[in-house]
C-alpha positions, 0 to 999 in steps of 0.5 A, a space after each residue: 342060447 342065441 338071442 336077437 340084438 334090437 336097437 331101441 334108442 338113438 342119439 346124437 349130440 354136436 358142437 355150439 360152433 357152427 363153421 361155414 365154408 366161408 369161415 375155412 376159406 379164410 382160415 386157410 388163407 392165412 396159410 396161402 392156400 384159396 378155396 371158396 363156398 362154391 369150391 367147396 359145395 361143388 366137390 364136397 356137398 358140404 356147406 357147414 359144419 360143427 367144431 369143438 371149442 379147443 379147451 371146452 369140457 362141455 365139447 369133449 370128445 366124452 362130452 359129447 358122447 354122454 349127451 348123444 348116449 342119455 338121449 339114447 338112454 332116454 328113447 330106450 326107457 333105460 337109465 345108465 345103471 341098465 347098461 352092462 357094456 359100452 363099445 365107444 367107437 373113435 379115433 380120437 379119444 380124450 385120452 390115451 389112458 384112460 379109454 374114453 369109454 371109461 370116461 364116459 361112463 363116469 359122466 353119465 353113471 353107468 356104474 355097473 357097466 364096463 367098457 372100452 374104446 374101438 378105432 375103426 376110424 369112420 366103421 367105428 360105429 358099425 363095428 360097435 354094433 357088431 361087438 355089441 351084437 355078438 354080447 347080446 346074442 350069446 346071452 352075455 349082455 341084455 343091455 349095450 350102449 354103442 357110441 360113435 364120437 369124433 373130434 377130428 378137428 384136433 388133427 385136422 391139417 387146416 394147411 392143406 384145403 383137400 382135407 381140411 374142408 371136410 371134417 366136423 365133430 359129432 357124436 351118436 349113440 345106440 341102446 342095444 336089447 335083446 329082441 324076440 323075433 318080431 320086435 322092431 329094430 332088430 339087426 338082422 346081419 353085418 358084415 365087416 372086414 379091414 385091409 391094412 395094406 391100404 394104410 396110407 391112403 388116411 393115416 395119423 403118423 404121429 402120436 403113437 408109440 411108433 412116432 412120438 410127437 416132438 416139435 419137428 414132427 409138429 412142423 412136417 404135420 405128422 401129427 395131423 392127418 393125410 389122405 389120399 383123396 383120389 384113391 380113397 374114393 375108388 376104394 371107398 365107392 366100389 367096397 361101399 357098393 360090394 358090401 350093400 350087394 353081399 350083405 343083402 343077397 347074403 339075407 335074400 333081399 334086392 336093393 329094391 326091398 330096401 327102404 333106407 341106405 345110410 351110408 358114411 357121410 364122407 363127401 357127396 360125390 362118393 355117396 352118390 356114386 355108391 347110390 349110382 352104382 347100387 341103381 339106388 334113388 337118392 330119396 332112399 339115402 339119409 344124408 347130413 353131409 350138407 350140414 355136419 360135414 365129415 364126423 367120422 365114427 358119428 357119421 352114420 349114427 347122427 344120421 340114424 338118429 335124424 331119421 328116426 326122429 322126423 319119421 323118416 325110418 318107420 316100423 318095420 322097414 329094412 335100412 342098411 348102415 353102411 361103412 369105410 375108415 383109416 385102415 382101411 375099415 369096412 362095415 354094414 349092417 342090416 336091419 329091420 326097424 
């Protein structure tokens, strides 16, 4: 028998530390590089955002996760031990071994429930739904948390001024239930896809069992991320713009029929372009680029999370979440709050 997933609770948890253009420019100065506030604002839309303590369990990537998932719990009138599978979305866990879904479990008490870790990079979340979805509605689950958490500012190259200013750290989280077929919340469809030709367009090249990290590689910063910023942003606004279309064709709707777009929160240029291109008003998009910056897997459920509890998303109305990430990863999905 085939159920519906429905999403029916969200959360979201960030750093203390607050991180403010003018902090970055000076960071950055210290290794010979110049930006400014105005610099920054103009090709990002970014003007701050938060970053973990370094050493500060309260500020783990699981940390977080377990804040932005009992919030979660709570709006879903659920409890840890309700939830049977959690999908944590990331790409930088708090630990090779164990998965960060392990320790995430520990710390909120979802004793019954087993998990694992999913890097889609910035799809992470998108792709958890999708995973969470397909357990629900095979009648393998009835309850599913889905996390999308990075603390990207570990590998963050804070040399170099075109990628450093845009990244933060966040965490969101989604209760998943079956749903009858008028209940709110239902995801209605997704649409995923990755292309692994594109690779080095964002990438990590050290860390893994490919490269380990050893003090040369350290001074080159393979350990810290590279992008090309340029290319990301062709690939990102068209992929971004095709999977909007499809998905909703796909489901016989317009862009006109849709109430609330949350894209990726990468920078505000390619979310306006994607907005341009769809012919989509910028008062139906959900956005906290401005004020989060970058967080990754936690883009689009932080952002979720803020609409629905300032009233912004209401019963009833079609919102799309829509996704790329390092691989290159690509995600939508629809649904009907």
């Amino acid at each position: 028998m085939e159920f519906n997933a429905k999403i029916t609770g969200v959360g979201s948890a960030f750093p203390k530390t607050k991180v403010t253009n003018n902090d970055i420019s000076d960071l950055i100065a210290e290794y010979g590089e110049h930006t400014n506030d105005q610099w920054i604002r103009e090709r990002t839309g970014i003007v701050t955002r938060r970053i973990s303590e370094k050493g500060n369990p309260d500020e783990y990537n699981s940390a977080l996760g377990a804040k932005a998932s009992l919030l979660a719990l709570e709006m879903a009138g659920k409890k840890a031990i309700d939830v049977e599978l959690i999908v944590y979305g990331t790409a930088s866990p708090d630990t090779l071994l164990p998965s960060t879904a392990c320790w995430l479990q520990k710390k909120i008490g979802a004793d019954l429930a087993w998990g694992f870790d999913l890097n889609a990079a910035c799809s992470g979340f998108v792709y958890g739904l999708a995973v969470g979805s397909q357990f629900i509605q095979t009648g393998n689950a009835k309850t599913v948390l889905v996390t999308g958490v990075d603390v990207v500012s570990f590998v963050v190259n804070w040399k170099d001024r075109n990628s450093c200013i845009l990244f933060g750290d966040g965490a969101g989280a989604a209760v998943l239930e079956r749903a009858d077929d008028n209940d709110s919340g239902k995801i209605i469809d997704y649409k995923m896809l990755s292309n692994g030709k594109l690779w080095s367009l964002f990438h990590v090249e050290a860390g893994g069992s490919k490269l380990e990290v050893t003090n040369d590689l350290i001074l080159q910063n393979k350990n810290k991320m590279a992008m090309n910023g340029k290319e990301i942003f062709k690939v990102a606004v068209r992929t971004l713009a095709d999977f909007a279309v499809n998905i909703l064709e796909k489901n016989n709707y317009t862009i006109d029929d849709l109430d609330w777009f949350i894209p990726h929160q990468a920078n505000i240029r390619i979310i306006e372009a994607v907005a341009r291109r769809l012919k989509l008003p910028m008062e139906k998009v959900v956005i906290n680029v401005d004020r989060c910056g970058n967080t990754s897997a936690a883009t689009i459920p932080t952002a979720l999370d803020e609409a629905v509890r300032d009233k912004r998303i209401k019963k009833g109305q079609l919102v799309l979440l829509d996704a790329f990430g390092a691989g290159i990863t690509f995600g939508s999905v629809l649904m009907r709050w």
